[in-house]
N, CA, C and O of each residue as an XYZ file, in Angstrom:
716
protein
N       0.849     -1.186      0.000
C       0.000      0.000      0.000
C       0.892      1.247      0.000
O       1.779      1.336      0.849
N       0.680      2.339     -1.026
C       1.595      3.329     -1.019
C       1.404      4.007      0.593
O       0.402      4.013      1.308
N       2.554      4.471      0.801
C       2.668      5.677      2.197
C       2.147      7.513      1.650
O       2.763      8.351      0.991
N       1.106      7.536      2.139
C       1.535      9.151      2.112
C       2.327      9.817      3.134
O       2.340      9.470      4.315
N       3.137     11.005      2.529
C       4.069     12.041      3.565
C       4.101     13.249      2.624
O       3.494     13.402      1.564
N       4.881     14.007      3.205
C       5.092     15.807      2.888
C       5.973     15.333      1.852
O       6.737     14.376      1.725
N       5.515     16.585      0.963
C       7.094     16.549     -0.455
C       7.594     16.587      0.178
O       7.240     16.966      1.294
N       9.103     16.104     -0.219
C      10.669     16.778      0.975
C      11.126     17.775     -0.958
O      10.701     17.741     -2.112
N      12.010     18.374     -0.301
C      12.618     19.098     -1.002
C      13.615     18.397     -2.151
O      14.045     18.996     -3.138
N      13.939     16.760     -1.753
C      14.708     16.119     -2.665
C      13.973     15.498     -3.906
O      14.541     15.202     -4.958
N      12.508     15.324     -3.620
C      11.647     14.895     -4.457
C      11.631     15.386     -5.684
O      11.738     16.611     -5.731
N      11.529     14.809     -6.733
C      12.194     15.318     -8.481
C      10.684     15.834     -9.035
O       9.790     14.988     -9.076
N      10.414     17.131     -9.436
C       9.528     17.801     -9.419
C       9.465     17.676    -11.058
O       8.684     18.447    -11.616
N      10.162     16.839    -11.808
C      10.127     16.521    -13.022
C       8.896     15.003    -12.955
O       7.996     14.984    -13.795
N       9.002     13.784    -11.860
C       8.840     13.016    -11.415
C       7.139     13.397    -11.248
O       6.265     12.739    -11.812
N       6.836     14.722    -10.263
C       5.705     15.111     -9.884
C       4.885     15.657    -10.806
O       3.678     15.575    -10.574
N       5.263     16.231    -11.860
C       4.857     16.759    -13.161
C       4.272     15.791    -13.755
O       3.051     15.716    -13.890
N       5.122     14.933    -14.180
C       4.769     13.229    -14.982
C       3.577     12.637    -14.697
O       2.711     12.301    -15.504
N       3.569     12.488    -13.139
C       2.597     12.127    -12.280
C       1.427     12.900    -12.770
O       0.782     12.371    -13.675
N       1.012     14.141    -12.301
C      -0.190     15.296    -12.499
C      -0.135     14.377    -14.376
O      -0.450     13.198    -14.542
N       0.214     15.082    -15.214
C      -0.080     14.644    -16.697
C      -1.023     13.536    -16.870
O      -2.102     13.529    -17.462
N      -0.248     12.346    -16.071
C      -0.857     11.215    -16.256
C      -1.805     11.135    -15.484
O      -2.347     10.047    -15.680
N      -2.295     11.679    -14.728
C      -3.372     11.735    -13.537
C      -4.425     12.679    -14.586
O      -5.598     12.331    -14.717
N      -4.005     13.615    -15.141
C      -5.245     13.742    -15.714
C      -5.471     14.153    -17.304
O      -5.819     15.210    -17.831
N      -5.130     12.886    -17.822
C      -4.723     12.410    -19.208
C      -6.171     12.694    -19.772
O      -6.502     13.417    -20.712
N      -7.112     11.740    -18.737
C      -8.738     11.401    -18.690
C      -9.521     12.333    -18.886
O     -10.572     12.176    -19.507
N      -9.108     13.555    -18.348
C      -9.598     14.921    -17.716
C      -9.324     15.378    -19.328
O     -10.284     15.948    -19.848
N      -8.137     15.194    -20.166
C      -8.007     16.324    -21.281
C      -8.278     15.727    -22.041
O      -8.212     16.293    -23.133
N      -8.808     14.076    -22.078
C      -9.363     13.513    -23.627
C     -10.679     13.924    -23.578
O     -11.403     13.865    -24.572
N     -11.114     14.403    -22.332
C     -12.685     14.662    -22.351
C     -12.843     16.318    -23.192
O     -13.807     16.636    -23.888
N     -11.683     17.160    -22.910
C     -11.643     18.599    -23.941
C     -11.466     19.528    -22.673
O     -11.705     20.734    -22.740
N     -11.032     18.907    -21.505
C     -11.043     19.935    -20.486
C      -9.289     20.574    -19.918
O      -8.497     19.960    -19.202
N      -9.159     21.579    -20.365
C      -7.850     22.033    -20.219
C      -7.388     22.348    -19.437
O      -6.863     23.461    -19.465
N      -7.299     21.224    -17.849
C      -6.932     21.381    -16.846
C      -5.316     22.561    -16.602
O      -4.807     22.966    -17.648
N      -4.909     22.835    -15.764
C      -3.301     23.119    -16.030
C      -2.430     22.264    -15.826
O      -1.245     22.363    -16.143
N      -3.112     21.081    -15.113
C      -2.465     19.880    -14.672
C      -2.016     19.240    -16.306
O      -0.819     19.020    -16.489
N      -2.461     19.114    -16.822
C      -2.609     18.188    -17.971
C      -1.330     18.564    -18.564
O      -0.629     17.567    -18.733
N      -0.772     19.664    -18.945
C       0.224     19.814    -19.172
C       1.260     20.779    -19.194
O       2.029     21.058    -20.114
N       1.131     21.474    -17.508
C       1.855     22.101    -17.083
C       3.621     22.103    -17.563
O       4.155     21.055    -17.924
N       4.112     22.949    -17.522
C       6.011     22.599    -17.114
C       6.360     22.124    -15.954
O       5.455     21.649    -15.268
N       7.475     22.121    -15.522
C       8.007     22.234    -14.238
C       8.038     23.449    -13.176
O       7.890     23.678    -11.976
N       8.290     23.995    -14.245
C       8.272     25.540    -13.942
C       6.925     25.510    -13.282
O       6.859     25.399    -12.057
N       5.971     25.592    -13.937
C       4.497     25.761    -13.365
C       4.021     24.583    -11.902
O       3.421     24.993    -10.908
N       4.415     23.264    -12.081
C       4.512     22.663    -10.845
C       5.259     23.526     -9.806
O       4.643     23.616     -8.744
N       6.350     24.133     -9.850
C       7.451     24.737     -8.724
C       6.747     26.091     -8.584
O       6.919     26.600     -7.477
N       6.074     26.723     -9.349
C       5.200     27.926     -9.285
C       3.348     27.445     -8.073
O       2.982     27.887     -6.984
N       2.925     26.760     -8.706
C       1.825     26.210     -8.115
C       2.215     25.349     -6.335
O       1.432     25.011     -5.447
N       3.404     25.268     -6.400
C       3.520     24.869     -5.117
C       4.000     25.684     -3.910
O       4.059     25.385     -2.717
N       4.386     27.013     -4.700
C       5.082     27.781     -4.160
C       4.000     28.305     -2.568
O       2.924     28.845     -2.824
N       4.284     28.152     -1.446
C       3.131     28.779     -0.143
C       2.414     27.460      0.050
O       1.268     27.359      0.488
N       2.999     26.710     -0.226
C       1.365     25.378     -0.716
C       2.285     24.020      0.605
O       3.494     23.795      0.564
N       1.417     23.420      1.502
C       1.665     22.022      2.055
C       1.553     21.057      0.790
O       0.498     20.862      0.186
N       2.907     20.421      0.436
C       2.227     19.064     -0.668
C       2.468     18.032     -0.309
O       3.599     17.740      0.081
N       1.560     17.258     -0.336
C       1.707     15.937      0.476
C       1.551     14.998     -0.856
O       0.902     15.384     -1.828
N       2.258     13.632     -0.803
C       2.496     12.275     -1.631
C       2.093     11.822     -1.650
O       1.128     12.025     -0.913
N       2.065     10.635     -2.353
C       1.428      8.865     -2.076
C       2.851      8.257     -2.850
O       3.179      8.662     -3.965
N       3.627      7.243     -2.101
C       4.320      7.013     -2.991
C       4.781      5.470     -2.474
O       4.986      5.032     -1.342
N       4.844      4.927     -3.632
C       5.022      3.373     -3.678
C       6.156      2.985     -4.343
O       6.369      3.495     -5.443
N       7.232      1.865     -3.715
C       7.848      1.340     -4.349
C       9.101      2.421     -5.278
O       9.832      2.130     -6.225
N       8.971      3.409     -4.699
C       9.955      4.653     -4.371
C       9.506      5.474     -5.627
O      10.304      6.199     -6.220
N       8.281      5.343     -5.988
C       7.527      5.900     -7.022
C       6.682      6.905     -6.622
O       5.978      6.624     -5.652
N       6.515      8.340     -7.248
C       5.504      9.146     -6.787
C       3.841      8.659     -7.435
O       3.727      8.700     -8.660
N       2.957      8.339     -6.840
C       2.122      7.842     -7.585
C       0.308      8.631     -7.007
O      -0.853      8.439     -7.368
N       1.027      9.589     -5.901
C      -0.333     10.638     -5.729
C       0.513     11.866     -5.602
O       1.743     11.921     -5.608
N      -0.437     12.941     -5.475
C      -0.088     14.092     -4.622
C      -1.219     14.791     -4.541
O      -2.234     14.450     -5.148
N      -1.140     15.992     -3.667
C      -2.336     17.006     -3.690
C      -1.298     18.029     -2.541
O      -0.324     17.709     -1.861
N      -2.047     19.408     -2.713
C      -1.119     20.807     -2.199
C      -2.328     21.693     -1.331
O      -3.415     22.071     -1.768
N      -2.014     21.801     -0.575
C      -3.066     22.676      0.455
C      -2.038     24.054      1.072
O      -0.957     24.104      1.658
N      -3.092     25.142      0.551
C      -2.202     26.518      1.188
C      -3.243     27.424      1.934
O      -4.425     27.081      1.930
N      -2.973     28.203      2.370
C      -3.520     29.367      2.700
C      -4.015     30.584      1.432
O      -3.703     30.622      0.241
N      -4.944     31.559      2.286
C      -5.913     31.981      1.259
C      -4.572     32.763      0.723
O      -3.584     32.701      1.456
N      -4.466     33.550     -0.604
C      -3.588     34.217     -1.353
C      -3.916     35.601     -1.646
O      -4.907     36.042     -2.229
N      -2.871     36.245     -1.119
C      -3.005     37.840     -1.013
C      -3.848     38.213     -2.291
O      -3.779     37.612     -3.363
N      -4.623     39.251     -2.028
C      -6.057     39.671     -2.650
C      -5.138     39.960     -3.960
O      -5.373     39.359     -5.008
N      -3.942     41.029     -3.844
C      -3.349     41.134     -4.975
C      -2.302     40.031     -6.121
O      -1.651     40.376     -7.106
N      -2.432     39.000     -5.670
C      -1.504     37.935     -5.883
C      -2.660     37.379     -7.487
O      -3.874     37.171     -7.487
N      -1.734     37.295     -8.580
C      -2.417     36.662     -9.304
C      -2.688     34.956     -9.282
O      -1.815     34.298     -8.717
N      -3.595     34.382     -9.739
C      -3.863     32.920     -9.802
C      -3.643     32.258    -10.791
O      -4.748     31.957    -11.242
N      -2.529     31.664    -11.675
C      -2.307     31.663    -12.763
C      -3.204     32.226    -13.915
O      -3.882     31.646    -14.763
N      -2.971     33.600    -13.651
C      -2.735     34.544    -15.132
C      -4.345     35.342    -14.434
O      -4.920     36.091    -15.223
N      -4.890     35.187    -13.245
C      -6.275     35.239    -13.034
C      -5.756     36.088    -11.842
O      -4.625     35.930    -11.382
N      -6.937     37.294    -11.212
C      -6.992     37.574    -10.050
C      -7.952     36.469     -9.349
O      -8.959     35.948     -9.829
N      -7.353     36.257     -8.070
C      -8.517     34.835     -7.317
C      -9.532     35.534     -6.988
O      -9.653     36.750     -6.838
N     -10.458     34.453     -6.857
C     -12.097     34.738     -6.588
C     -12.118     34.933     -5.099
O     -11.529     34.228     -4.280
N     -12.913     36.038     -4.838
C     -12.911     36.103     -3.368
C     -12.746     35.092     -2.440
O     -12.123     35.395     -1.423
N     -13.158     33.962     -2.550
C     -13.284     33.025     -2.077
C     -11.747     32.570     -1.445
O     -11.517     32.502     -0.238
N     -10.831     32.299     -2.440
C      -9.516     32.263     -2.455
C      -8.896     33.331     -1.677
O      -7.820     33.191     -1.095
N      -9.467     34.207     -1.676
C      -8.488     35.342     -0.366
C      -9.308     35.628      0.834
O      -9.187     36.558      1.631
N      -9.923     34.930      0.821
C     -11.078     34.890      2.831
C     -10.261     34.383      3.315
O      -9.539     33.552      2.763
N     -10.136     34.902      4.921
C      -9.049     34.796      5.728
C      -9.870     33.315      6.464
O     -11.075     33.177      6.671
N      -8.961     32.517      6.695
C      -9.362     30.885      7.117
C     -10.071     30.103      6.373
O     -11.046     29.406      6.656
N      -9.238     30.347      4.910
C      -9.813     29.410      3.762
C      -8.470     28.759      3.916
O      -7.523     29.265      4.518
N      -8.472     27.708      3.378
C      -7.061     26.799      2.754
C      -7.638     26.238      1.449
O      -8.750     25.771      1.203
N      -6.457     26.436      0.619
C      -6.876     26.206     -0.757
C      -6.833     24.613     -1.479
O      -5.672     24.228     -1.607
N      -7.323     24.147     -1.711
C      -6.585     22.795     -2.355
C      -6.018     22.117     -4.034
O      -6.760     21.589     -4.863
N      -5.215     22.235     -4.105
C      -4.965     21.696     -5.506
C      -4.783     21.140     -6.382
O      -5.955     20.957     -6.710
N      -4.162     20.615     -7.192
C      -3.259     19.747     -7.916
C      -4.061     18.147     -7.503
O      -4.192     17.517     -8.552
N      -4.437     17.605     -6.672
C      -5.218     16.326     -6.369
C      -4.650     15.338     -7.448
O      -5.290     15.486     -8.489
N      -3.935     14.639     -7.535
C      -3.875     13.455     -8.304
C      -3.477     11.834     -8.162
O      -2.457     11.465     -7.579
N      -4.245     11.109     -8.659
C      -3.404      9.718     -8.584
C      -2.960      9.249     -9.740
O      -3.700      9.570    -10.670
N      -2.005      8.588    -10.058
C      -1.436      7.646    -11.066
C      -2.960      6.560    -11.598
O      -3.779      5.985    -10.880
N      -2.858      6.620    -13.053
C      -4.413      5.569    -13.259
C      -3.900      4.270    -12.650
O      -4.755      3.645    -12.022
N      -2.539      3.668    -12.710
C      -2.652      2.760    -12.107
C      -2.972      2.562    -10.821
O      -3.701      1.577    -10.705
N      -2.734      3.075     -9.841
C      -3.034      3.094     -8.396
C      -4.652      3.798     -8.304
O      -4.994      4.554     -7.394
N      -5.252      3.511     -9.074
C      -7.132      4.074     -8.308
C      -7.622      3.030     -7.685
O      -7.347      2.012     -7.051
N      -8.207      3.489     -7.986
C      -9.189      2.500     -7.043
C      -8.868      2.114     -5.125
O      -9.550      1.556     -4.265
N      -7.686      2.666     -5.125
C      -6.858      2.150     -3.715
C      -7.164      3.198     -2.273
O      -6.656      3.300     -1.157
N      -8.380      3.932     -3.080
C      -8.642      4.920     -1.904
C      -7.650      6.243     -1.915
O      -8.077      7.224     -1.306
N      -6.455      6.342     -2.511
C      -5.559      7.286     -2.363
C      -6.245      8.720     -2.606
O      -6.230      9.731     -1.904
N      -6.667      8.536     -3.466
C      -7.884     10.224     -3.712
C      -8.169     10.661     -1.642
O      -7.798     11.620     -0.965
N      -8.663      9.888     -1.430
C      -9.691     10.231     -0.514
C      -8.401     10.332      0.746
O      -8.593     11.017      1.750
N      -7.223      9.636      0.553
C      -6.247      9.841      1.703
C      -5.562     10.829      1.704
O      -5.136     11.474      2.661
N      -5.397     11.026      0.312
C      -4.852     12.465      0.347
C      -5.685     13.863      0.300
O      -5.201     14.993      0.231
N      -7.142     13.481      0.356
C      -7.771     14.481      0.471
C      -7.928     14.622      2.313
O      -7.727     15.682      2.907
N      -8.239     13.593      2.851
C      -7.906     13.658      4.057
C      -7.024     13.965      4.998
O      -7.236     14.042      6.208
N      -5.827     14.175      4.306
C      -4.284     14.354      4.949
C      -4.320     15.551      4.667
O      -3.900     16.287      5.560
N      -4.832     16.258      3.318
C      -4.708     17.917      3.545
C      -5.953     18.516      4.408
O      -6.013     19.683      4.797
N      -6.995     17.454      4.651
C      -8.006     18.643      5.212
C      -7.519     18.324      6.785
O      -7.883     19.052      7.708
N      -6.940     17.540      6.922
C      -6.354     17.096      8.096
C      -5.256     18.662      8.719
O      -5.387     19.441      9.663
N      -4.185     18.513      7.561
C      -3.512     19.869      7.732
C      -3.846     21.117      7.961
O      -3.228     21.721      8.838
N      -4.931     21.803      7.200
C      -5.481     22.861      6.980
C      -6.367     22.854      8.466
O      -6.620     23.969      8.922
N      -6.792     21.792      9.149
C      -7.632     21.828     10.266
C      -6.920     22.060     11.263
O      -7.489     22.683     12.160
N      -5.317     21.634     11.519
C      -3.817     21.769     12.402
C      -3.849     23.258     12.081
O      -4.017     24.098     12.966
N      -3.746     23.452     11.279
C      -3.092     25.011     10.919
C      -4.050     26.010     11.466
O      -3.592     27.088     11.845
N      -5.512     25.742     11.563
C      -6.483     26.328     12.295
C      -7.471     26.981     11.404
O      -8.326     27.739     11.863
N      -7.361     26.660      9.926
C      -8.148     26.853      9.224
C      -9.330     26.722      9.491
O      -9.618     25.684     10.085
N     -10.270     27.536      9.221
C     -11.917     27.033      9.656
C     -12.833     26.440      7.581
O     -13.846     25.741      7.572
N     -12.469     26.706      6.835
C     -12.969     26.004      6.036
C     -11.900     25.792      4.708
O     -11.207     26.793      4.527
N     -11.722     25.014      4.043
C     -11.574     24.605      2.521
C     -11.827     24.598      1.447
O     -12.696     23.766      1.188
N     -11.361     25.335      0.348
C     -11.869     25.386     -0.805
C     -10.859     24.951     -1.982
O      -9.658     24.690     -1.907
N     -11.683     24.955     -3.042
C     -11.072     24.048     -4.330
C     -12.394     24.430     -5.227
O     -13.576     24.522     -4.895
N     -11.614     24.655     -6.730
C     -12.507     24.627     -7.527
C     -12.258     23.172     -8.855
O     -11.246     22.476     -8.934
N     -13.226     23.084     -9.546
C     -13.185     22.043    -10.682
C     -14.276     22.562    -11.731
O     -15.099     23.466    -11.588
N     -14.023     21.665    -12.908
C     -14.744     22.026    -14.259
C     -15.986     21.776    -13.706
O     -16.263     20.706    -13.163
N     -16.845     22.824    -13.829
C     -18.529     22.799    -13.924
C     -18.893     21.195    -14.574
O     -19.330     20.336    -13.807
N     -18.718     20.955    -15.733
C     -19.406     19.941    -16.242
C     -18.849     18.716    -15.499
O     -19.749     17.999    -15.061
N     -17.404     18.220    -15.202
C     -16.910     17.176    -14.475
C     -18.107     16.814    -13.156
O     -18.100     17.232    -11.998
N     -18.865     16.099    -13.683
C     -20.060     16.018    -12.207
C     -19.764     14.715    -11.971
O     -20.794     14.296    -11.443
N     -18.854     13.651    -12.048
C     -17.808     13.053    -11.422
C     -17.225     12.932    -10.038
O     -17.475     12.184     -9.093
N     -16.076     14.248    -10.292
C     -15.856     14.986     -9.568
C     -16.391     15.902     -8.854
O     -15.958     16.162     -7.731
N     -17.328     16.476     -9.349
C     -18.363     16.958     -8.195
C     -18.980     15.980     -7.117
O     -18.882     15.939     -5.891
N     -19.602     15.264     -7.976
C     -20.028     14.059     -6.955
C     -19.638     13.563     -6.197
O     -20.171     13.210     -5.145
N     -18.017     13.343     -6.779
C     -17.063     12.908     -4.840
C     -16.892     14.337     -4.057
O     -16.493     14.423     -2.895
N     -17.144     15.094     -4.625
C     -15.978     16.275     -3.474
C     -17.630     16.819     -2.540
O     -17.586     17.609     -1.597
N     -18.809     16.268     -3.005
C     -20.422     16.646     -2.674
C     -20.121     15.423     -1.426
O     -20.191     15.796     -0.255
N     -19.806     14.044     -1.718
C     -19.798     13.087     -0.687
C     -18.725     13.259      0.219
O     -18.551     12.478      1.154
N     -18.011     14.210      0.006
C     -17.006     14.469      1.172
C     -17.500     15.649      2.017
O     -16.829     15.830      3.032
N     -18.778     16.703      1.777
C     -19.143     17.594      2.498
C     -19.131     18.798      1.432
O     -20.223     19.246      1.083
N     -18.210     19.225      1.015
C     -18.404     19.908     -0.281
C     -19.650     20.930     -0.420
O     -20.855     20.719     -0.280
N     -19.187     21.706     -0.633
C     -20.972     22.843     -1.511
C     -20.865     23.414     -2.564
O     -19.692     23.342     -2.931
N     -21.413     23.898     -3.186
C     -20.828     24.565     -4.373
C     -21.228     26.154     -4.200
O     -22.368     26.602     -4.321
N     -20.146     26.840     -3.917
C     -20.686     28.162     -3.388
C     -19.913     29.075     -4.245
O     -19.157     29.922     -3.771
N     -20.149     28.861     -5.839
C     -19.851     30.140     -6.687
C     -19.264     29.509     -8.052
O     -19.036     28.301     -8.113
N     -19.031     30.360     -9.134
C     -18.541     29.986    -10.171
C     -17.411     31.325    -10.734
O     -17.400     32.469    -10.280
N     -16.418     30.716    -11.951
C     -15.352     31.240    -12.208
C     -15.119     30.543    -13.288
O     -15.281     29.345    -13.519
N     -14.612     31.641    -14.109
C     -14.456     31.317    -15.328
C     -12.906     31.524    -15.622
O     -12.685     32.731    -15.720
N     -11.556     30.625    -15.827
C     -10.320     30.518    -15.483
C      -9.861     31.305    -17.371
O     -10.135     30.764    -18.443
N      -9.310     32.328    -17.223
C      -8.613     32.433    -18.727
C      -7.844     31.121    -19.236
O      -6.965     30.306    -18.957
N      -8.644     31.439    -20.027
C      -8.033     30.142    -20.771
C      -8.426     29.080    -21.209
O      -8.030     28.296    -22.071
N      -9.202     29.125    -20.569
C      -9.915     27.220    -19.947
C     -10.872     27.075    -21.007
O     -11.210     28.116    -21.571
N     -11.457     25.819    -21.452
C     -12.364     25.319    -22.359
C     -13.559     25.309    -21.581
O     -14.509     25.159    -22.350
N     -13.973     25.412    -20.267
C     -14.998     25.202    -19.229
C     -14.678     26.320    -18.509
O     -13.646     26.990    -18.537
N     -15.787     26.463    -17.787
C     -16.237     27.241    -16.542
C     -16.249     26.281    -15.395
O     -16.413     25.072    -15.556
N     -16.088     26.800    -14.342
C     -15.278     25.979    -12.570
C     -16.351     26.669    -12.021
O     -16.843     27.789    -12.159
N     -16.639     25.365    -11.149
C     -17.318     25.394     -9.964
C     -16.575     25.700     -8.492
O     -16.004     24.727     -8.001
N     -16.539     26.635     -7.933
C     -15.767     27.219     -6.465
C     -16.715     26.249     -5.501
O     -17.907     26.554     -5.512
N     -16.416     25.363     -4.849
C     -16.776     24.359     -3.836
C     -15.965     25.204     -2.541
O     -14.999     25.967     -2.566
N     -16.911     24.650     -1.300
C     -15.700     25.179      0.056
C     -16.641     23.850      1.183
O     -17.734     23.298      1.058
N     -15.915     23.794      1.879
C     -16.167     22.446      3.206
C     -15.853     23.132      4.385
O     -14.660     23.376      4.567
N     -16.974     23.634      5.544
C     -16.140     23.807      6.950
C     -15.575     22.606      7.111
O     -15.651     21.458      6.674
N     -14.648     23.617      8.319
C     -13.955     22.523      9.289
C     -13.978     22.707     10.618
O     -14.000     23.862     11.041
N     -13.978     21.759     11.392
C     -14.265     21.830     12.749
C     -12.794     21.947     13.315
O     -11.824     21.473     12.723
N     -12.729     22.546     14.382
C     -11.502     22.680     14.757
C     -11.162     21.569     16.082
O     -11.959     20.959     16.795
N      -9.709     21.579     16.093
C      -8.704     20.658     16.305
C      -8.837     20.819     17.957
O      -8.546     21.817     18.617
N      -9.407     19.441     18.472
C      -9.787     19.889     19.887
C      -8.425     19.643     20.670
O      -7.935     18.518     20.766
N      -7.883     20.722     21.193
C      -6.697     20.751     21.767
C      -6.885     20.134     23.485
O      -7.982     20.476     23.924
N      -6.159     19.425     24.368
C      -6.642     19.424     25.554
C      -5.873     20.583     26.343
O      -4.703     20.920     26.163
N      -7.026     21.260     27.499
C      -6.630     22.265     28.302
C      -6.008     21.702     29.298
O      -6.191     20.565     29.732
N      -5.112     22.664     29.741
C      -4.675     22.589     31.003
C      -5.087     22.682     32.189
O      -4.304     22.535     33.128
């Protein structure tokens, strides 16, 4: 069973690129022009930049990942986009990049690594989560709806062949014990 953990800094971000592509190969035969699909490196090392990224990795293979950050200064562009309000509310954490290798589905990894960042973002003291996806992908809507999910807005990404659905999930906070 792959391990998830934190990128480390030695991790080959050429390796993590490969990964995202092939994770959503599916996503761009359908006509949807994720940035995942065929980002650079450059753009992986850009998109991670402020971001927690956590792994799945098997057999010394990267074969998940997903990136959870904090909301992004109001003036900060979003690749090539100013972010949607949503994205700069103070105790949002953002989520991104989400991927598994097609070979490794089915193994639950989606849902561990969605759990390990909402896990993080809930440590960090975040009070809710957001992430957007292609409007039409109702797929993917459908899992991120069975994880708590709402759909609270829309955005239209330059560039993109589709229009995105802005989803957000509270979170309950991290019961600390008192002294």
């Amino acid at each position: 069973m792959p391990t998830i953990r934190p990128l480390h800094d030695q991790d080959s971000l050429v390796e993590l690129t490969a990964l995202l592509h092939a994770a959503y190969a599916s996503l761009a035969a359908q006509g949807w022009n994720f940035t995942a699909v065929n980002q650079t490196v450059d753009v992986t090392r850009e998109r991670l930049a402020g971001a927690q990224a956590f792994v799945a990795e098997r057999d010394g293979r990267l074969v998940g990942t997903i990136a959870v950050r904090g909301p992004k200064p109001a003036g900060e562009a979003y690749v090539g986009d100013p972010p949607p309000p949503l994205y700069t509310t103070p105790g949002t954490a953002i989520l991104a990049q989400l991927a598994v290798h097609p070979g490794c589905r089915s193994l639950g990894l989606g849902e561990q690594l969605l759990d390990t960042a909402e896990q993080w973002a809930r440590e960090q003291g975040f009070t809710q989560v957001a992430l957007d996806t292609a409007e039409p992908a109702t797929a993917l809507r459908r899992r991120y709806e069975r994880r708590g999910y709402v759909t609270v807005g829309r955005v239209q990404w330059q560039g993109k062949t589709y229009a995105s659905v802005l989803m957000a999930k509270g979170l309950a906070p991290v019961n600390r014990p008192t002294a």
